[in-house]
C-alpha positions in Angstrom: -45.4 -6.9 11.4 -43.5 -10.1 12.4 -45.3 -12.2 10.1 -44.2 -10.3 7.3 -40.3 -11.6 8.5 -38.7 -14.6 6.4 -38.8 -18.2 8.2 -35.5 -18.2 8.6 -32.9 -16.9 10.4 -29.3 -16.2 8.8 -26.9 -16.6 12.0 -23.3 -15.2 11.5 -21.4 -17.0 13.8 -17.5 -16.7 14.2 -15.7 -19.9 15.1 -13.4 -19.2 12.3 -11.8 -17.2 15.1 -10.0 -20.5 16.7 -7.8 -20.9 13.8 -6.4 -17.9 13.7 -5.1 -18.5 17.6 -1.8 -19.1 18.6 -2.8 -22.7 20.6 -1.2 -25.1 22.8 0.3 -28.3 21.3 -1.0 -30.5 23.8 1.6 -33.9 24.0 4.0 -31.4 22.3 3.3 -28.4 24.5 6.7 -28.7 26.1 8.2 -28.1 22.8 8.7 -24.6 20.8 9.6 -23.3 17.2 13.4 -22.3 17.1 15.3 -20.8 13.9 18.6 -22.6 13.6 21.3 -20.0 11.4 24.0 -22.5 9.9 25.8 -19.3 7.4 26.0 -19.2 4.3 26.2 -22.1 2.3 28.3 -22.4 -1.4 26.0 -25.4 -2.2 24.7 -25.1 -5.9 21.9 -27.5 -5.2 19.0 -26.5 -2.7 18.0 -29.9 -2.3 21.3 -31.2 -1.0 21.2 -28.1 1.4 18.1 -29.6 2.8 19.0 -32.7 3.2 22.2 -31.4 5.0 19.7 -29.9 7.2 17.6 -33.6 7.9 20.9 -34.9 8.8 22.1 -32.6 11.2 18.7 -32.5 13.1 18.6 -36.4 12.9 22.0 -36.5 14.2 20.3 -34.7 17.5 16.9 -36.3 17.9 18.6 -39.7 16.7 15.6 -40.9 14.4 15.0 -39.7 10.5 11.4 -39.8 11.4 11.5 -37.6 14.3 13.7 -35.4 12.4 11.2 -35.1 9.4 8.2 -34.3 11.8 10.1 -31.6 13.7 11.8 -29.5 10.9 8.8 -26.4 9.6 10.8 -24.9 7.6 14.1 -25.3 5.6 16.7 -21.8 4.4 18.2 -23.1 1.7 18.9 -20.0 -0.9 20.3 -17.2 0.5 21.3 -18.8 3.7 21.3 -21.6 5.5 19.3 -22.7 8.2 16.3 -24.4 9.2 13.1 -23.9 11.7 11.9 -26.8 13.6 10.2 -27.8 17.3 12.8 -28.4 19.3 12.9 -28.4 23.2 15.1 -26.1 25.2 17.8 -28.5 25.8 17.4 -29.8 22.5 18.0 -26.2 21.4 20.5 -25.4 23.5 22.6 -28.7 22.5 22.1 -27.7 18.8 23.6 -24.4 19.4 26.7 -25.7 20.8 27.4 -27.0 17.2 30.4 -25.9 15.7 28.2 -25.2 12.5 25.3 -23.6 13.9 25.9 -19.6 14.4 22.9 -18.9 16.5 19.3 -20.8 17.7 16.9 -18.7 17.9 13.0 -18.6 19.4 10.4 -18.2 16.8 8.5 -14.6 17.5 4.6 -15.0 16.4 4.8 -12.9 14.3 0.3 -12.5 13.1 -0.6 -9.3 12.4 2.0 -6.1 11.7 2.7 -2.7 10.2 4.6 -5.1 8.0 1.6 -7.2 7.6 1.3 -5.2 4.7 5.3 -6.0 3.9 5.0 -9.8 4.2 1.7 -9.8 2.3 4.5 -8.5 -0.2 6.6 -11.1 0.1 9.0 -9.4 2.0 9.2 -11.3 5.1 11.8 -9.6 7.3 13.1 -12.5 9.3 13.9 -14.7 6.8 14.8 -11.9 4.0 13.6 -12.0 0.8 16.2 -11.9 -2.3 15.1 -8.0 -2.8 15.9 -7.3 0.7 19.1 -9.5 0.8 20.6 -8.0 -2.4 19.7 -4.3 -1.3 20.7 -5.2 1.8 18.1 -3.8 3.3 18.2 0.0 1.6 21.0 0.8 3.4 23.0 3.5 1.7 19.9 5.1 0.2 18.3 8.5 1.4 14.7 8.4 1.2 13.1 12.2 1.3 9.7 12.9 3.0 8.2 15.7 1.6 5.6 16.1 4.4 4.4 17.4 7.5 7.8 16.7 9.5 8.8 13.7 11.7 8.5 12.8 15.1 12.1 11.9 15.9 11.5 9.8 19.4 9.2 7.3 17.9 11.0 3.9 18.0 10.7 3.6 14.2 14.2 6.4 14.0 16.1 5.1 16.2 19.7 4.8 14.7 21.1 2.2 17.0 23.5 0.0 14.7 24.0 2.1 12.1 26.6 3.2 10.1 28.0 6.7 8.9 26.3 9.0 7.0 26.5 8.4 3.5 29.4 11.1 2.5 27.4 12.4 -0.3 24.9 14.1 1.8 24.9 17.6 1.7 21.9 18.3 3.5 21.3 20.1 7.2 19.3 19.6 10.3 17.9 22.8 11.0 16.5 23.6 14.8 13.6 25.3 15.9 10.3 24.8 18.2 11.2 21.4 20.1 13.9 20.5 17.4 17.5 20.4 17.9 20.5 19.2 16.3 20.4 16.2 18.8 17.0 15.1 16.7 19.2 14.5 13.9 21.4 11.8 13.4 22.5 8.4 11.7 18.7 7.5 10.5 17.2 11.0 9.9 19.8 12.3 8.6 18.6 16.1 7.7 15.6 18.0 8.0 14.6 21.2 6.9 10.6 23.3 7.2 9.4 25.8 5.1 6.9 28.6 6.5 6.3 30.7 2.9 2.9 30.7 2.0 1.6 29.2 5.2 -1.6 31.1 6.8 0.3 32.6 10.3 -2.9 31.5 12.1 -1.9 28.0 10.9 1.5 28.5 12.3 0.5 30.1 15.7 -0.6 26.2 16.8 2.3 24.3 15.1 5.9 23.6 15.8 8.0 26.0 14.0 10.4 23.5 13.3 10.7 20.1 11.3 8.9 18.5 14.2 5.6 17.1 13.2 2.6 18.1 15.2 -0.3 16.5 12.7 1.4 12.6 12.6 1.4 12.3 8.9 4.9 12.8 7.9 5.9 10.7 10.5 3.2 8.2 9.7 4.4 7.7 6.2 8.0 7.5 7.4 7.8 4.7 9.2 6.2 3.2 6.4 9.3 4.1 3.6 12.2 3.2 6.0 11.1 2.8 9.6 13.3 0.9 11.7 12.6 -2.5 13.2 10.0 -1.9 16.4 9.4 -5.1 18.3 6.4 -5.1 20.4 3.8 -2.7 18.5 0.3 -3.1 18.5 -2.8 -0.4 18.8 -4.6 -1.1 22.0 -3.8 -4.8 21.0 -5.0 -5.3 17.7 -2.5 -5.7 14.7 0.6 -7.2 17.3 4.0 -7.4 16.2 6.7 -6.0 14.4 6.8 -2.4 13.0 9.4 -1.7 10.3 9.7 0.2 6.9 10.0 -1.5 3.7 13.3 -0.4 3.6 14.4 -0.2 6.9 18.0 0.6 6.7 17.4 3.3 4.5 18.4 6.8 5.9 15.7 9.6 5.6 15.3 13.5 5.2 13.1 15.3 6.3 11.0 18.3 4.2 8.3 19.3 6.3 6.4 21.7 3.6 2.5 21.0 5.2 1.3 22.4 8.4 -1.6 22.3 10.4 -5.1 23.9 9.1 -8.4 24.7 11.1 -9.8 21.6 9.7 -7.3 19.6 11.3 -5.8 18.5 8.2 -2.4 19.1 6.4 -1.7 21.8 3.5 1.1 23.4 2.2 1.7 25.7 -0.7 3.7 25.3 -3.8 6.1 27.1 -3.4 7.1 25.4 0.3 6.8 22.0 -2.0 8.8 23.5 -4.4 11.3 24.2 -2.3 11.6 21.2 -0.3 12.2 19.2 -3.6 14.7 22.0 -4.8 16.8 21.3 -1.8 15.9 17.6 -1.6 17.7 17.6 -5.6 20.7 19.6 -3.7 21.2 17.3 -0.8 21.0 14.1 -2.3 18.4 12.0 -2.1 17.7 9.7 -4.2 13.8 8.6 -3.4 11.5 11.5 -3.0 8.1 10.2 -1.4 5.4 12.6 -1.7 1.9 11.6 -0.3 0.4 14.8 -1.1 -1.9 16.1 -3.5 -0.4 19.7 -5.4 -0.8 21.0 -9.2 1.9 23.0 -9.8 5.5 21.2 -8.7 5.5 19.1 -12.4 8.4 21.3 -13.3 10.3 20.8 -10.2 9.5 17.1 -9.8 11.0 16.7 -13.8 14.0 18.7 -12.2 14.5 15.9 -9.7 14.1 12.5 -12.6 16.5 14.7 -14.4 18.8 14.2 -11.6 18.4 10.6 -11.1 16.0 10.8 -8.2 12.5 8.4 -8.0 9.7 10.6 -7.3 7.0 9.1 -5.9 3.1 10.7 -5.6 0.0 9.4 -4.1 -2.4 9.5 -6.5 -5.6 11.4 -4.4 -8.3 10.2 -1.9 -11.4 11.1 -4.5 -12.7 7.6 -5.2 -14.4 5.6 -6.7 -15.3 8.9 -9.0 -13.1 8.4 -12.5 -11.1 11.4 -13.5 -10.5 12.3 -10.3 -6.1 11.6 -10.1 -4.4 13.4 -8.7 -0.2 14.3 -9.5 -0.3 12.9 -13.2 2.6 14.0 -14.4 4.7 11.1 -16.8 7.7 10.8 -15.3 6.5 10.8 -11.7 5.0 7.0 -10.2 1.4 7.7 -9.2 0.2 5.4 -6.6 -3.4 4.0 -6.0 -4.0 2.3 -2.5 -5.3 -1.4 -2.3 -6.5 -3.5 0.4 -4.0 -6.8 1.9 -4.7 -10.2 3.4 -6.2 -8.5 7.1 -9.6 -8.1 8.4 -10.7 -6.8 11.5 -14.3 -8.5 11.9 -16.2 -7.6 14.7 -19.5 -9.2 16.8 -22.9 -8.1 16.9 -25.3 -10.0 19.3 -28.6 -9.1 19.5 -31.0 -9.9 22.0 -32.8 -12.5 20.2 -29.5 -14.0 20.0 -28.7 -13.9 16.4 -24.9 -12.9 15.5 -23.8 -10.8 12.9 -20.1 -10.3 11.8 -19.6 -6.0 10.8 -16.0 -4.6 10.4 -14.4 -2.1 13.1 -11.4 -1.0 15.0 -12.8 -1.8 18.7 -10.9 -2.9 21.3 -12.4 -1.5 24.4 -13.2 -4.2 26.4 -14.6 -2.9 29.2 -17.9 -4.1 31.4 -20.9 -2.9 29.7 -19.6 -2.9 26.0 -18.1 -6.6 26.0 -20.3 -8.6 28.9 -23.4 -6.7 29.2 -26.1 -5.9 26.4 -27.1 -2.7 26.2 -30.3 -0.5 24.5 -30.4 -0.5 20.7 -32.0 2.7 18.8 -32.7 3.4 14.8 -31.7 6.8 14.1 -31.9 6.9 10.2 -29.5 8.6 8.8 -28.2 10.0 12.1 -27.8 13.8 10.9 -30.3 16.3 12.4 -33.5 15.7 10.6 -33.4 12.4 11.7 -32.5 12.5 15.2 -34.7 15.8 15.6 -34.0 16.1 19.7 -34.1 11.9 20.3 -33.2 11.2 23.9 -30.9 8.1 23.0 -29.0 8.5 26.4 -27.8 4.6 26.6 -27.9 3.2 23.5 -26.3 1.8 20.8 -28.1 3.7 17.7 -28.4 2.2 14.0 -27.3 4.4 11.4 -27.6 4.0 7.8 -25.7 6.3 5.3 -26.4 6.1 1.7 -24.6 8.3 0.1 -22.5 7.4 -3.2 -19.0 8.8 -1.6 -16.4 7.4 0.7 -16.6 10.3 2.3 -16.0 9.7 5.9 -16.9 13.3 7.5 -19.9 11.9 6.0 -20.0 8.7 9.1 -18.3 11.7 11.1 -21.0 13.7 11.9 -23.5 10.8 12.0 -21.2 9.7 15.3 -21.1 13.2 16.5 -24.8 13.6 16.2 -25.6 10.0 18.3 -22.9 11.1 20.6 -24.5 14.5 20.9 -27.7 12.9 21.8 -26.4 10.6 24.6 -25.9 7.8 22.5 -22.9 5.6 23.6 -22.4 3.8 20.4 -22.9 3.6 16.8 -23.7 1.1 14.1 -23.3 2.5 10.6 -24.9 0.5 8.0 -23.6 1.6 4.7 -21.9 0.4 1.5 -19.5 -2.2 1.4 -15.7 -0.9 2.1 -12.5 -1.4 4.5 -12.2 2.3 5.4 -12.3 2.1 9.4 -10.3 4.8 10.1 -13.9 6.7 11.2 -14.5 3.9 14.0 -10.7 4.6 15.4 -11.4 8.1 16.1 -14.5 6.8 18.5 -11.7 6.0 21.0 -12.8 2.5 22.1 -16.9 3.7 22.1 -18.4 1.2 20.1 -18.5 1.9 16.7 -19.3 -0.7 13.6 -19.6 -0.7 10.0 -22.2 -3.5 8.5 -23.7 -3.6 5.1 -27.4 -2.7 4.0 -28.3 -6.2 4.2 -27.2 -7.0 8.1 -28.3 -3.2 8.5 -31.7 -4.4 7.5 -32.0 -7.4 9.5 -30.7 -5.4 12.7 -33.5 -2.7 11.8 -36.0 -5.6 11.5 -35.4 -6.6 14.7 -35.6 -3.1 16.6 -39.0 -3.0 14.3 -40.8 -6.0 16.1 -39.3 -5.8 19.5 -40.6 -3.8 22.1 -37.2 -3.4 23.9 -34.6 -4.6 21.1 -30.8 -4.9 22.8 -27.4 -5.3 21.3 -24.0 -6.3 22.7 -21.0 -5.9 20.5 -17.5 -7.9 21.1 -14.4 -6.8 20.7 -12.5 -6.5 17.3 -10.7 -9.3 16.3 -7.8 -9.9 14.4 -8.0 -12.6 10.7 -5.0 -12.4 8.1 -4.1 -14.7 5.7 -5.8 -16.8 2.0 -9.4 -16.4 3.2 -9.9 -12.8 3.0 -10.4 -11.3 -0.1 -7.4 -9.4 -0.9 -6.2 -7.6 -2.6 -8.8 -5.0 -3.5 -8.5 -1.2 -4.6 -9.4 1.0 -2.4 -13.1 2.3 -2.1 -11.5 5.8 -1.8 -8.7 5.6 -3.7 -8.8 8.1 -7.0 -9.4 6.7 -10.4 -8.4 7.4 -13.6 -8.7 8.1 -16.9 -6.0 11.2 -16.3 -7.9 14.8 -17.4 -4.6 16.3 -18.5 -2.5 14.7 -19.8 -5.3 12.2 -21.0 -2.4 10.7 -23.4 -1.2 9.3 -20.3 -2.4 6.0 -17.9 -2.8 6.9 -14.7 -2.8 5.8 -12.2 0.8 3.7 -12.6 0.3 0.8 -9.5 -1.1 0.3 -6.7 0.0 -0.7 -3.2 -1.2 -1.0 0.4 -3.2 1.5 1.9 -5.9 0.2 3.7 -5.5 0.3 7.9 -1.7 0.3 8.0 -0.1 0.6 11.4 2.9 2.8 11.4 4.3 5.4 14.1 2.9 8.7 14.9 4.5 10.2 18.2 5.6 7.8 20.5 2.6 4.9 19.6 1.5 3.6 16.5 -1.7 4.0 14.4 -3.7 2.9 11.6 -3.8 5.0 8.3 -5.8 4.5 5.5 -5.2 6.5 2.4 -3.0 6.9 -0.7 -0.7 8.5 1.2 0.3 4.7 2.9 0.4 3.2 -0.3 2.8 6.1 -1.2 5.5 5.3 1.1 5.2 1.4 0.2 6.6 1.9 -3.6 8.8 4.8 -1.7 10.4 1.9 -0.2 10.6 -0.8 -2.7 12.0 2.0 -5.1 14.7 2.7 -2.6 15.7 -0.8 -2.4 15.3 -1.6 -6.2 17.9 1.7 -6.3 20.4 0.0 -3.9 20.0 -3.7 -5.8 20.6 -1.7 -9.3 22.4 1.3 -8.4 22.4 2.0 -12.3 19.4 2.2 -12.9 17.2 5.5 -13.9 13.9 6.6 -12.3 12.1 5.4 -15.4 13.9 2.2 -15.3 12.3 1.5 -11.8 9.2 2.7 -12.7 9.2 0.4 -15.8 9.9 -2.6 -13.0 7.5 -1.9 -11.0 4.8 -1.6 -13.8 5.5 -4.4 -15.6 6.0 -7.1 -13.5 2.6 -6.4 -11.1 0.0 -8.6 -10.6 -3.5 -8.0 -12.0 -4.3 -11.3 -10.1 -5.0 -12.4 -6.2 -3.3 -15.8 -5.0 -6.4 -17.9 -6.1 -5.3 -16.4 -9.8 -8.9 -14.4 -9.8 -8.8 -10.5 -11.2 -8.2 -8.0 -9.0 -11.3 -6.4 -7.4 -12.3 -2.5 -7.2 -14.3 -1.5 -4.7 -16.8 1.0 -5.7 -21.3 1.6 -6.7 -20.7 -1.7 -7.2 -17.8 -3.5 -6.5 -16.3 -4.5 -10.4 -13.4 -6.3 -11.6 -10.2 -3.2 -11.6 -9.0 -2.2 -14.7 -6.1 0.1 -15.5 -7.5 2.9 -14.5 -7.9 1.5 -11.0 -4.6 0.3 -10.6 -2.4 0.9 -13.4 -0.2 -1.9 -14.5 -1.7 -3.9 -11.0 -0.7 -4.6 -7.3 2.9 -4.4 -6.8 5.3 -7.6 -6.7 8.4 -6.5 -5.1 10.4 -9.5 -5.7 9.6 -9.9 -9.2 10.3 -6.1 -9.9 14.0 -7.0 -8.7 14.1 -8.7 -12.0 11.7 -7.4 -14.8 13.6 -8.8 -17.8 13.0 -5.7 -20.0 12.5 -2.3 -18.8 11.1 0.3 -20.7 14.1 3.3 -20.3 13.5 7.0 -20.9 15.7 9.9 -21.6 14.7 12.8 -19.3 15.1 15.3 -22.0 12.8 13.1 -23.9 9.3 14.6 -21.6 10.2 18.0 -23.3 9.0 16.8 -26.4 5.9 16.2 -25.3 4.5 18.5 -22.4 5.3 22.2 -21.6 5.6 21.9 -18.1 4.0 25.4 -17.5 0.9 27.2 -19.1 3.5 29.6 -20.7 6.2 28.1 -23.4 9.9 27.9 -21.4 12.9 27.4 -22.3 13.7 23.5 -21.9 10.2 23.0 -23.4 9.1 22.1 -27.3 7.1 24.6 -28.7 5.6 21.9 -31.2 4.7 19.0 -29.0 4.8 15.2 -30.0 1.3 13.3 -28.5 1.8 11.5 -25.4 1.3 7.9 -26.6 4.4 8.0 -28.4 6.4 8.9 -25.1 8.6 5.5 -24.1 6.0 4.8 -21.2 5.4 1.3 -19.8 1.8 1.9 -20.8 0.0 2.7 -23.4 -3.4 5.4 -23.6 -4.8 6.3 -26.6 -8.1 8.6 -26.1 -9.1 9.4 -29.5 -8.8 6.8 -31.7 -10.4 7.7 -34.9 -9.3 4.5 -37.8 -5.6 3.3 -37.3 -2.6 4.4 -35.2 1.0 3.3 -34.5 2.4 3.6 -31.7 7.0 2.6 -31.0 8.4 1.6 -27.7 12.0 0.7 -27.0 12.9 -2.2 -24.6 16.3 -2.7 -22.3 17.1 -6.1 -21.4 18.1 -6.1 -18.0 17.9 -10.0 -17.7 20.4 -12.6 -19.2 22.5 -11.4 -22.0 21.1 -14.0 -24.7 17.1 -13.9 -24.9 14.3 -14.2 -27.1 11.3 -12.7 -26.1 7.7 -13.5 -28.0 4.9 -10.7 -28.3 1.8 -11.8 -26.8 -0.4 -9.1 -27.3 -4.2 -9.0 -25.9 -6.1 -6.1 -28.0 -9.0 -4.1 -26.3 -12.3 -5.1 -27.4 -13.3 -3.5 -30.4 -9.4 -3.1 -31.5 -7.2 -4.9 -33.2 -3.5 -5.2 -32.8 -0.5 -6.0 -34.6 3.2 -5.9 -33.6 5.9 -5.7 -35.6 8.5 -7.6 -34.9 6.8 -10.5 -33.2 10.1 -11.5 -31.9 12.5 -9.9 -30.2 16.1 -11.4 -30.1 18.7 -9.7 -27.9 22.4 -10.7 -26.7 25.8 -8.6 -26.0 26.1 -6.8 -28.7 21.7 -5.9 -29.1 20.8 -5.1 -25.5 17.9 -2.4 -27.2 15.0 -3.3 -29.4 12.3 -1.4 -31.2 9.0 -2.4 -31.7 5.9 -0.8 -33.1 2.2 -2.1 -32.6 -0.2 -1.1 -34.4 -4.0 -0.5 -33.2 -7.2 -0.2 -35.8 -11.0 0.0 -34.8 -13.1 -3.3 -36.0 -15.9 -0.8 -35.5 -17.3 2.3 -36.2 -19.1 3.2 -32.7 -18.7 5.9 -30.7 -17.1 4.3 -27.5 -16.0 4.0 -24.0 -12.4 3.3 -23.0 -11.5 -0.4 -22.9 -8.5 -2.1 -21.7 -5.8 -4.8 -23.2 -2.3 -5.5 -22.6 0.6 -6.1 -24.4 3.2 -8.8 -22.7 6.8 -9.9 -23.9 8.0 -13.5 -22.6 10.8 -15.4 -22.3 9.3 -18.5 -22.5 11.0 -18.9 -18.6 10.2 -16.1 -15.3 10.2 -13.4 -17.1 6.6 -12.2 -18.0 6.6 -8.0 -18.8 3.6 -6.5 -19.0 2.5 -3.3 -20.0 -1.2 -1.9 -19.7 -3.0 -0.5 -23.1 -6.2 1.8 -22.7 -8.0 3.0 -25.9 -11.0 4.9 -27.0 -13.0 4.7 -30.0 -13.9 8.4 -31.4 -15.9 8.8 -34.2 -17.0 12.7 -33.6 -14.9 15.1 -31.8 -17.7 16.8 -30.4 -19.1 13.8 -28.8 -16.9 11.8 -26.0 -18.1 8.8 -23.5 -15.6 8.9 -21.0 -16.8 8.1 -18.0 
């Protein structure tokens, strides 16, 4: 059998690794990277604030050149200040300047929980103008509608905070391991709700707000967590744990309890509930990374009330019409992928090196020195292992299934567990989703594709006693991994009901986020991170425009994303294959905080407007049209048109938001197979027109029975201002034939 092997060997090796180091500077070692805060600055030009900044360093160091080769970094927008390599006395004599409020060391700051925050451009340290003109969400209540909160973890602490905001009219209620004491200046109320939960359920839970699953308090941390120095999991992902809004205050609706599974699950009236009180208290974010069917009228309730509700859009991916929470005038959020790997080493015995993905970080002798016995198991369910004696080894797994499952890669560990196996390598599609190879607890446990799977497998073919040794999981961020990506897992549109409606709206991180649960911090992968991410950028584009409606946000967020990496290539999907995404990936795209701060137009909406075109129950209610318009003509930053038969018009109104004079062009990109005209072409506003109307226009170029394709219809300035709105039409020539999927 060896001859049949190729000639050549691919080796994987890994000296990428070294750049990714913090390393000494050799001649320069005595020297370190200190943050100089000079205040703020009333300079109009940024350039003369820099140079400002030359001077006073040359001043120090005595020589322009030096000066110049020591400054990193100069703050020259919202504040000024500088970063540069200074010594320790140069540092300190800097800091006795009467112009200089504080020197500072330079925290490495590599991988985080808000790795996933500074891959948004929301750098922390140095803020951001979002986070500088929301000041950080503080005033704004955030409400978890969840599994409760863990209200030790680090990421609540209230240290430095101010009062309550006097609107609140919520209430910290006490029970099992929850009193008053748990409430205060950042969780500022929390309430549970037992109806309609199994009492078996409840015999193993807290019967109080406190969270005994990790999930509310997981997603938490992520909306508003406070600023946690020092947070890592076993090592891996070191640095800095915060919320994206991490001044925001939060309340707490624990509505999901405990199952046999192990999961979460609530009922809808406990959801129903929660959000009933959350509209009395006074939130003004609702974050709900949950999956229910029958809280539309509630949730409607809330946007009536000025409240952003946010849903995660389901874990049922890469499957189309498999969204969930698809209601109009609720933000559905897909999960993507950021700028962080966590590649791991495979050595076999033969010496060849292959790079898989995994969360491994038990270093111990025997795993990271020694090599140990490698086994094929096939699929690794019962058939295949059939009684193996595999005490010893590390066992080769493939699993081929079309899902991203991952009881699926479950019970192939617990069957090579069960069999004395002490480690796993799954070979399997391509994907990010490594929560499966945290729960080994530091065993080893590796995801590769089919093609390194096969070359492993080759090699325990044609050796008579084949041997692996696998390193421990390192850490890479930054340009060179391909990022971002939607989620293998994360749900896909088109929406089944209503199908006049593009689902999901954006996506956001949600791949292997670290955020608290308990007292220590995690990774998460799911929807339900990526839920808490525009949870958090809504509550600080509410503090920035305190005006603003929830559709006006929404219209922000949607319109301004990026369909786009930082190379300027399209957006990936991960899926049976991997394809370029498309709306129904990702909505209007990835989310751009910074540019959402300033859309130029937004796309407003009456609440009372969604009762013209959806009764909210399956029975005709009061507040509810009998005769109901179609979807597509709602005001919607998107556009979905599943039946289109010849010609149809569609109107949408625009808000500027932006400067008071502006002319904005139509740049309209049709859907293949469509063709589009807007009327006007031009829109002109000023002080006294801040509202336009426009119509477009769509008519089939042919008569075939089609698919859904995807355009885009974009209004420019001519300057910054670029917004966006995604288009999704299909082609029907007979109603009783459809190609949806």
């Amino acid at each position: 059998m060896a001859s049949r092997l190729p000639s050549f060997l691919i080796i994987i090796t890994f000296l990428a690794f070294s750049c990714f180091q913090v390393m000494p500077y050799g001649a320069e070692a005595t020297k370190k990277l200190y943050i100089v805060y000079l205040g703020e600055r009333k300079h109009e030009d940024p350039h003369h604030v820099t140079a400002s900044h030359h001077d006073m360093l040359t001043s120090l160091l005595g020589s322009k050149e030096e000066a110049s080769a020591s400054i990193v970094y100069s703050y020259r927008h919202g504040f000024s200040g500088f970063a540069a390599m200074l010594t320790e006395s140069q540092a300190k004599l800097l800091a006795e300047s009467p112009e200089v409020i504080s020197v500072r060391p330079s925290r490495n700051y590599q991988l985080l929980t808000t790795r996933s925050w500074n891959y948004l451009g929301m750098n922390y340290v140095h803020p951001t103008k979002l986070l500088r003109k929301s000041n950080f969400g503080d005033g704004i209540i955030i409400g978890i509608i969840d599994t409760g909160i863990w209200p030790e973890s680090k990421s609540f602490n209230d240290d430095g905070y101010g009062p309550i905001p006097s609107r609140w009219k919520g209430k910290c209620e006490v029970g099992e391991a929850f009193d008053s004491n748990n409430c205060g200046r950042k969780i500022i109320g929390a309430r549970y709700y037992t109806a309609g939960i199994d009492k078996k359920n409840l015999k193993s839970e807290y019967l109080s707000p406190r969270d005994f699953i990790g999930h509310g308090t997981h997603t938490a941390s992520i909306a508003a967590g406070s600023v946690v120095e020092n947070v890592s999991f076993h090592g891996l992902a070191a640095g800095v744990a915060r919320g994206g809004a991490p001044k925001a205050r939060l309340a707490i609706y624990k509505a999901l309890w405990k199952t046999d599974q192990g999961g979460g699950a609530g009922s809808s009236a406990t959801v129903l509930k929660a959000i009933d009180d959350a509209i009395h208290d006074g939130v003004d974010i609702l974050s709900l990374s949950i999956s229910v069917e029958e809280d539309s009228f509630g949730t409607l309730h809330a946007v009536a009330r000025g409240i952003t509700v946010v849903y995660a859009a389901g874990n049922a991916g890469p499957i189309p019409q498999t969204l969930s929470n698809t209601a109009p005038w609720v933000i559905t959020v897909a999960a993507s992928t950021i700028d962080r790997s966590f590649p791991t080493v495979i050595t076999l015995g033969d010496h060849r090196s292959f790079v898989g993905q995994s969360i491994f970080y038990n270093s111990t002798e025997g795993t990271e020195s020694n090599f140990k016995a490698l086994a094929f198991g096939g699929s690794c369910d019962k058939e295949s292992l059939n009684g193996t004696n595999l005490a010893g080894t590390i066992v080769l797994c493939a699993v081929t299934s079309l899902s991203s499952d991952l009881s699926l890669y479950q019970d192939a560990l617990t069957g090579v567990l069960k069999a004395g196996g002490e480690g796993i390598i799954m070979a399997t599609y391509t994907n990010n989703n490594l929560e499966m190879t945290e729960e080994c607890k530091g065993i080893t446990c590796v995801f590769v594709d089919f093609v390194i799977g096969y070359q492993i497998g080759m090699y325990i073919y044609t050796e008579s006693t084949p041997v692996v040794r696998v390193k421990r999981t390192r850490n890479v961020i930054g340009k060179e991994v391909l990022s971002p990506k939607v989620a293998i897992f994360s749900s896909r549109g088109p929406s089944i009901l209503p199908p006049g409606v593009l689902k999901p709206d954006i996506a956001a991180p949600g791949v292997s986020i670290l955020a608290a649960k308990e007292n220590s911090y995690i990774f998460g992968s799911g929807t339900s991170m990526a839920c808490p991410h525009v949870a958090g950028v809504a509550a600080l584009l509410k503090s920035m425009h305190p005006n603003w409606s929830h559709a006006a946000i929404k219209s922000a967020l949607v319109t301004t994303a990026s369909i786009a990496d930082e190379y300027g290539m399209p957006i990936q999907a991960e899926g049976f294959p991997r394809k370029i995404a498309d709306p129904f990936d990702y909505g209007g795209g990835h989310i751009d905080p910074n540019k959402a701060a300033d859309p130029g137009l937004i796309y407003d909406i009456d609440p009372k407007d969604y009762h013209k075109f959806f009764n909210c129950t399956l029975k005709t209610i009061e507040i509810c049209d009998t005769k109901l318009r179609h979807a597509s003509y709602l005001n919607l930053p998107s556009i979905s048109i599943p039946n289109l038969k010849s010609s149809m018009t569609v109107w949408r109104t625009v808000t500027n938001v932006g400067k008071v004079d502006a002319v904005y062009k139509a740049i309209p990109e049709p859907p293949p197979g469509v063709q589009m005209v807007v009327e006007p072409p031009i829109l002109v506003f000023d002080a006294v027109n801040k509202t336009q109307t426009f119509k477009i226009t769509f008519e089939t170029t042919r008569k075939v029975q089609g698919d859904y394709t995807f355009g885009s219809m974009t209004w420019w300035d001519g300057g910054v201002h670029s917004v966006k709105i995604p288009i999704a039409i299909r082609i029907v020539i007979q109603d009783f034939y459809a190609n949806i999927a």
